[in-house]
RODO-2510 file (C-alpha; in nm, 4 decimals, decimal comma):
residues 278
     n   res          X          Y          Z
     1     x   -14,8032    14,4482   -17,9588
     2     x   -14,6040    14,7511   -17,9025
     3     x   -14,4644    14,8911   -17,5794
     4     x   -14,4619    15,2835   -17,5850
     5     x   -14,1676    15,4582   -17,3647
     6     x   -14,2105    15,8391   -17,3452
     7     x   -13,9188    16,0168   -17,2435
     8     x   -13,8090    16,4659   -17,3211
     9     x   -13,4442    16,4432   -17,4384
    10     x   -13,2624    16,7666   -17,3467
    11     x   -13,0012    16,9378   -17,5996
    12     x   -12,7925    17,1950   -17,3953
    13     x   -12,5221    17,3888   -17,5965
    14     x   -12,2528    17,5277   -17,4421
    15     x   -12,1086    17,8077   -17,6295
    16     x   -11,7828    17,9619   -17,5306
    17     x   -11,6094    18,3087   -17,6414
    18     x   -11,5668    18,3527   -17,9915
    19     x   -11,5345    18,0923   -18,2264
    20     x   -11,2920    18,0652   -18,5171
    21     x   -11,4243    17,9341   -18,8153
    22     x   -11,1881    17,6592   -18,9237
    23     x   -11,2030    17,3745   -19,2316
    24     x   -11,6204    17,4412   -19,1845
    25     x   -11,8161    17,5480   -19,4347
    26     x   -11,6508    17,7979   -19,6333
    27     x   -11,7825    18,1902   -19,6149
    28     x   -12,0157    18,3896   -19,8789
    29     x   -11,8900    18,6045   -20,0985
    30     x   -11,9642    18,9426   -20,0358
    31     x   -12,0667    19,1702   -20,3374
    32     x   -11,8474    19,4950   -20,3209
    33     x   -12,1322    19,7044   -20,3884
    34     x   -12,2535    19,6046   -20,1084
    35     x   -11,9711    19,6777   -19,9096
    36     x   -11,9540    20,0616   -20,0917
    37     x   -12,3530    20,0892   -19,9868
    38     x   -12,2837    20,0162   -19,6297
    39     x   -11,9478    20,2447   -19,5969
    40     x   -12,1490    20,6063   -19,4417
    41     x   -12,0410    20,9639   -19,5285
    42     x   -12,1944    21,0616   -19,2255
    43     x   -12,2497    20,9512   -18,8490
    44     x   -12,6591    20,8969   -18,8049
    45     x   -12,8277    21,1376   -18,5900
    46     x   -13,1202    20,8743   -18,5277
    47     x   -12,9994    20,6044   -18,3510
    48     x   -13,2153    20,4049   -18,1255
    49     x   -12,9400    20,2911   -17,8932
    50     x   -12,6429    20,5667   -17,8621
    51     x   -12,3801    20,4274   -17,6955
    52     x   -12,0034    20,5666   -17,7393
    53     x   -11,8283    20,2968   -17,6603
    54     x   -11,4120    20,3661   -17,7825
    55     x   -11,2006    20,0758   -17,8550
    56     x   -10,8507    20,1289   -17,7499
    57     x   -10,7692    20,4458   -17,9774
    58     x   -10,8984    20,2580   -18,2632
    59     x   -11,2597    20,2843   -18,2902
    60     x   -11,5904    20,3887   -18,1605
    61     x   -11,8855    20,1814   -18,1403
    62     x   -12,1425    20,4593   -18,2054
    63     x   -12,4614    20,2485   -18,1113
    64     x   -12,7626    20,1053   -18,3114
    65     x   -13,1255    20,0925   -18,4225
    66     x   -13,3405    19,8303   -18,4063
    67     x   -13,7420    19,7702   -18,4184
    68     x   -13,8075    19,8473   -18,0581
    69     x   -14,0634    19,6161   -17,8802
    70     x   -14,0036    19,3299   -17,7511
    71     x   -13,8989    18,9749   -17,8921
    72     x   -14,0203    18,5833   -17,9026
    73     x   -13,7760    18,3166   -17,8264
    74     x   -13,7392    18,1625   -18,1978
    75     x   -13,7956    18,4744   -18,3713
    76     x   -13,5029    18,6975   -18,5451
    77     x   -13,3863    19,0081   -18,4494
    78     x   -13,2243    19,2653   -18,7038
    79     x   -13,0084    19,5296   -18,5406
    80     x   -12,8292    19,8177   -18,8053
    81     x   -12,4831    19,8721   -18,5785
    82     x   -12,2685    20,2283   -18,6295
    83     x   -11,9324    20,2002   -18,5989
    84     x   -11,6478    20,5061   -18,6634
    85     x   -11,2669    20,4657   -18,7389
    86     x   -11,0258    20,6490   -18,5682
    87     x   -10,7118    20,4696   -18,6793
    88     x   -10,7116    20,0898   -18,8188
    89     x   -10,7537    19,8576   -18,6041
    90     x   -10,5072    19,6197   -18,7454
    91     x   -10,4600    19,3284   -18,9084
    92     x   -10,5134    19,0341   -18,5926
    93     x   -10,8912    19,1669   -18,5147
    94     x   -11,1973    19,0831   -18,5228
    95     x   -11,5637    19,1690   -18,4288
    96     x   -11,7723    18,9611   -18,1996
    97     x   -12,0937    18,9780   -18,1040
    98     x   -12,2885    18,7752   -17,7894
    99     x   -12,6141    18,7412   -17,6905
   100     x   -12,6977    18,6798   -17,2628
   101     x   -12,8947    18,6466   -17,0644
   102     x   -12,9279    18,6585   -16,7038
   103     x   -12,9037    18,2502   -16,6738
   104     x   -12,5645    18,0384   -16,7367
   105     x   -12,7189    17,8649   -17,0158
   106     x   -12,8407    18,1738   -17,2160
   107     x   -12,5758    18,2186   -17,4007
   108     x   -12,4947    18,2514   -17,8002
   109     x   -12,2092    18,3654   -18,0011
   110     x   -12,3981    18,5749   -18,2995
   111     x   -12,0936    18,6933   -18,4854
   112     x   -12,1210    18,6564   -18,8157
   113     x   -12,2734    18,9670   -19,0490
   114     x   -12,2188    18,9911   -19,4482
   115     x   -12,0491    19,3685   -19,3437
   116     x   -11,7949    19,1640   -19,1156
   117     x   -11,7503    18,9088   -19,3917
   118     x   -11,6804    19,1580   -19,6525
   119     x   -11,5193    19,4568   -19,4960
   120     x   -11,3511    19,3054   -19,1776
   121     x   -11,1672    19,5115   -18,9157
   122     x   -10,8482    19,4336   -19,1179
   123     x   -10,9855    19,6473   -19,3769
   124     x   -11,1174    19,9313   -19,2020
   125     x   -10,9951    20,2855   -19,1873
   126     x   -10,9303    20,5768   -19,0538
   127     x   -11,2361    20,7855   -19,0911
   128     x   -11,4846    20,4860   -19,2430
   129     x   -11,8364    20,5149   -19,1341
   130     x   -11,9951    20,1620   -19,1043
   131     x   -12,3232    20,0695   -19,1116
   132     x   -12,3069    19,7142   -18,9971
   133     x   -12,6535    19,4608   -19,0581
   134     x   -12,6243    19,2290   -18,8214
   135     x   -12,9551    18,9555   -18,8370
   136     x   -12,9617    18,6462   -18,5884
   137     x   -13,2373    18,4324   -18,3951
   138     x   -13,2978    18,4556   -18,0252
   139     x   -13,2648    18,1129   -17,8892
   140     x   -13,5893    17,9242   -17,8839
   141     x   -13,4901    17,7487   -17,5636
   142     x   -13,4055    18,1526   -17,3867
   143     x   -13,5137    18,1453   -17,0527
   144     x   -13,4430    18,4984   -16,8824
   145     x   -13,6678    18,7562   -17,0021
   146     x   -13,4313    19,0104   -17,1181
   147     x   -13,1085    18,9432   -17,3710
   148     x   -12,8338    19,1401   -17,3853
   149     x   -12,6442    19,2096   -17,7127
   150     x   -12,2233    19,2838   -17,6771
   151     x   -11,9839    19,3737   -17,9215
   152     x   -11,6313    19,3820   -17,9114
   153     x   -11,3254    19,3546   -18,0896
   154     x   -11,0611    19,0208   -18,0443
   155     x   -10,7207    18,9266   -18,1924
   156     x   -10,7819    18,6188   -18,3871
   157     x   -10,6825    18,2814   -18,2120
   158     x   -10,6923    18,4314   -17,8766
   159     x   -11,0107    18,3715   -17,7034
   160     x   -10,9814    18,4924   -17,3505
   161     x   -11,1550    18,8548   -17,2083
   162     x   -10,7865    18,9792   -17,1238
   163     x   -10,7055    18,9654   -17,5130
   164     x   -10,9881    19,1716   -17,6135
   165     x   -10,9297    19,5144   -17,7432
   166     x   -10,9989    19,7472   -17,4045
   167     x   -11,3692    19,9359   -17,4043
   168     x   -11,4035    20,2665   -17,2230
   169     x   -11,7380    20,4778   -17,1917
   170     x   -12,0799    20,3766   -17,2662
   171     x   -12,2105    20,0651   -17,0751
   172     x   -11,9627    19,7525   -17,0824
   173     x   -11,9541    19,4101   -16,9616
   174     x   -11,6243    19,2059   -16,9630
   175     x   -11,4051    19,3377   -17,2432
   176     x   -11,7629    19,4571   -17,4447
   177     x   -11,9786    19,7012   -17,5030
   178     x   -12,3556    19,7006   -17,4622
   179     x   -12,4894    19,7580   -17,7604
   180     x   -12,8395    19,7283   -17,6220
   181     x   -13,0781    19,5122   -17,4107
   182     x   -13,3874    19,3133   -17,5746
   183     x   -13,7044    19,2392   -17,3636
   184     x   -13,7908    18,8911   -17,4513
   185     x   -14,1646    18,7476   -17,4132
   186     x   -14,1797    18,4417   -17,3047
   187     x   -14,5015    18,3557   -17,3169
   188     x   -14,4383    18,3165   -17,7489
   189     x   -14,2192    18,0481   -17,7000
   190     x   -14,2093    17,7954   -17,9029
   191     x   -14,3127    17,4642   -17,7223
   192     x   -14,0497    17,1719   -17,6875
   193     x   -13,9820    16,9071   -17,9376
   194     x   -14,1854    16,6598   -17,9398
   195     x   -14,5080    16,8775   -17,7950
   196     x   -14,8714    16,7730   -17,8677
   197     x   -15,1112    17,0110   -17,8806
   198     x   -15,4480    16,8576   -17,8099
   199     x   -15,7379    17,0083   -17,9003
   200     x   -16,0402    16,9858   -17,7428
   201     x   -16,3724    16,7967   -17,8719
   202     x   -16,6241    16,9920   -18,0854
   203     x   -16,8466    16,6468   -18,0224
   204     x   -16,9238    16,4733   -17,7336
   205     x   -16,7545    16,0994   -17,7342
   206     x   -16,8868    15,7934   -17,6405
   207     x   -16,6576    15,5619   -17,4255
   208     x   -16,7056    15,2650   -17,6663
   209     x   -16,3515    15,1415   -17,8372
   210     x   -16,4495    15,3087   -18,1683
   211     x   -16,3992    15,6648   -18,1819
   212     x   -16,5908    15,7375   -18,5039
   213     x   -16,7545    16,0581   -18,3356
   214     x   -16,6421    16,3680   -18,5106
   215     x   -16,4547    16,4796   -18,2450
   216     x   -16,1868    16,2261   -18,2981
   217     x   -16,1400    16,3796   -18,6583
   218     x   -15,9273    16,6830   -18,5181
   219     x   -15,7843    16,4669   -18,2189
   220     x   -15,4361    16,5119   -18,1582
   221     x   -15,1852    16,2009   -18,3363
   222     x   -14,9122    16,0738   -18,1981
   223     x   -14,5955    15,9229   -18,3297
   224     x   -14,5978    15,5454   -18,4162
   225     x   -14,5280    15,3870   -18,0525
   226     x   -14,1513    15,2385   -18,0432
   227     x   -14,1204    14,9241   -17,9209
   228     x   -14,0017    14,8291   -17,5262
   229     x   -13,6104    14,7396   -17,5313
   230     x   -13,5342    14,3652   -17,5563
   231     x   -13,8736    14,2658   -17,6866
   232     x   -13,9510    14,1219   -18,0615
   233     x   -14,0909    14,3462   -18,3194
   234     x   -14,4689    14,2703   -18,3345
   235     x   -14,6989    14,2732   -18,6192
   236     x   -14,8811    14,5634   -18,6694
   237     x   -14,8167    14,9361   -18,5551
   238     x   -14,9611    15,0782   -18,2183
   239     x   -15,0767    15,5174   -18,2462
   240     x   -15,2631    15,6885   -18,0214
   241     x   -15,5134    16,0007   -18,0423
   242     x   -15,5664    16,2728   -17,8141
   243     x   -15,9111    16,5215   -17,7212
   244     x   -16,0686    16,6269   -17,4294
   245     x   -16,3787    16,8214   -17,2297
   246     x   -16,4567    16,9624   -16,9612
   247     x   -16,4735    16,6305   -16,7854
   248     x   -16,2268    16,4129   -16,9491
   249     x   -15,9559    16,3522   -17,0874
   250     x   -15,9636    16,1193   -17,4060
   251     x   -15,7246    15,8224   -17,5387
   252     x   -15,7644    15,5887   -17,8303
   253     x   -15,5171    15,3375   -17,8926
   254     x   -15,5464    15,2216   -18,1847
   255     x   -15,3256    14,8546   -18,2238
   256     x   -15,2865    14,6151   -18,5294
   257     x   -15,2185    14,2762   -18,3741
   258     x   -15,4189    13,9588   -18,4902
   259     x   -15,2552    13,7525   -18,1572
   260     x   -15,3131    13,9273   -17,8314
   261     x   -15,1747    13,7010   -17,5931
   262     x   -15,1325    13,7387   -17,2409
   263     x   -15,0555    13,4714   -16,9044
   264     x   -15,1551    13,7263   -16,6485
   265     x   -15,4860    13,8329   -16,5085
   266     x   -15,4786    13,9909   -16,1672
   267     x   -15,3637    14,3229   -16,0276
   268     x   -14,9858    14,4306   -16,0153
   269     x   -14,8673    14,1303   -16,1980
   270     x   -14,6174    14,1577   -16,4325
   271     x   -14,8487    14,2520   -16,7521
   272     x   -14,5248    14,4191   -16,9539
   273     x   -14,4074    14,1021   -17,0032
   274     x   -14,6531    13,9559   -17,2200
   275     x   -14,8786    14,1876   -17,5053
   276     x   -14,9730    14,5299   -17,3859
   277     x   -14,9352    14,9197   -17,4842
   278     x   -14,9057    15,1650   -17,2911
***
């Protein structure tokens, strides 16, 4: 018979300044058109976020729209960026963008945009309009209830905020501008991996060892129980199902074993050492 052990296995990623993509996978190609399209004539008098942030001499992060309300952990965010060329930039740069929040861990670099792909600060100049679509997912692990989106510019292979390219005006934060600030609900989060939602019974149950009441149809599943470390495989397979009421909660255990053995019979003793589940 099978042993279950339950245990929540955290994943924390620890993302740090802007990342270089080396031998990965290798970039999209970017359609010109689609490059032309996104090159303005004009700078937009409707932005939802105005911000006039100015790059060394360089260029001017003009600010944004974006769907105001606010946003799920899990759930993607599209923001259209502005930004206006004084002079080119240069060669060495590039465009970052990073999501924070007000916790150490809530953290993501969100660089990457088919505009930054296919028309990257090496190409821009003087006088180019650029409306930049920038689409990425809000962590579904966020934790603070607000995220806030910076851009800046960096010379490629240098990662530190000393090397970025120096922001004046508008709001900043080391070496950045703030290109906005999302309100994130928490209460849409996504559960953990691994979460069972139980439902509860339409029908009321009978304590009997046989859960054919209808109730049990619906009832939550679990996962095949894995077996204790350093025990034998056993027979059969060992699942369990989950419902409840207002009274109770409900398990069924439902285990394939034609052998149920076991030496011990009073309280406390050591029953995980012969057949049991739990």
């Amino acid at each position: 018979m099978k042993l279950a052990r339950y245990g929540a296995v955290g994943l924390c990623a620890l993302l740090c300044a802007c990342v270089e993509r080396g031998s990965g996978p290798k970039r999209k190609d970017i359609d010109p058109g689609y490059v032309r399209e996104n090159l303005l004539t004009a700078v937009p008098t409707d932005l939802t976020n105005t911000v006039n942030a100015k790059f060394g001499d360089a260029v001017v992060y003009l600010g944004n729209k974006i769907e105001p309300g606010p946003v799920a952990p899990g759930e993607k965010v599209t923001v259209h960026h502005y930004w206006q060329v004084l002079r080119p930039p240069g060669r060495e740069w590039r465009v970052f963008s990073h999501l924070r929040g007000s916790g150490a861990s809530d953290f993501a670099n969100v660089d990457e945009t088919d505009m930054r792909i296919g028309y990257p600060p090496s190409q821009w100049k003087a006088g180019d309009i650029i409306l930049d679509i920038h689409e990425f997912a809000v962590r579904a692990d966020w934790q603070s209830d607000r995220a806030s989106l910076l851009v800046g510019l960096y010379p490629k292979g240098k990662h530190k905020v000393s090397d970025r390219m120096s922001v004046s005006g508008g709001p900043s934060q080391d070496g950045a501008a703030v290109a906005l600030t999302l309100p994130i609900d928490r209460s849409k989060a996504p559960p953990p991996p691994g979460t069972i939602v139980v439902k509860p019974a339409a029908t009321a149950i009978v304590i009997d060892g046989v859960a054919n009441e209808p109730a049990w149809g619906p009832a939550a599943a679990s996962a095949e129980f894995v077996t204790a470390d350093g025990s034998p495989e056993p027979p059969g397979t060992t699942r369990g199902r989950l419902t409840w009421d207002s009274g109770y909660l409900y398990v069924f255990a439902s285990v394939t074993d034609k052998d149920v053995w076991s030496e011990y019979k009073n309280q406390d003793e050591p029953l995980w050492k012969n057949d049991v589940v739990e």
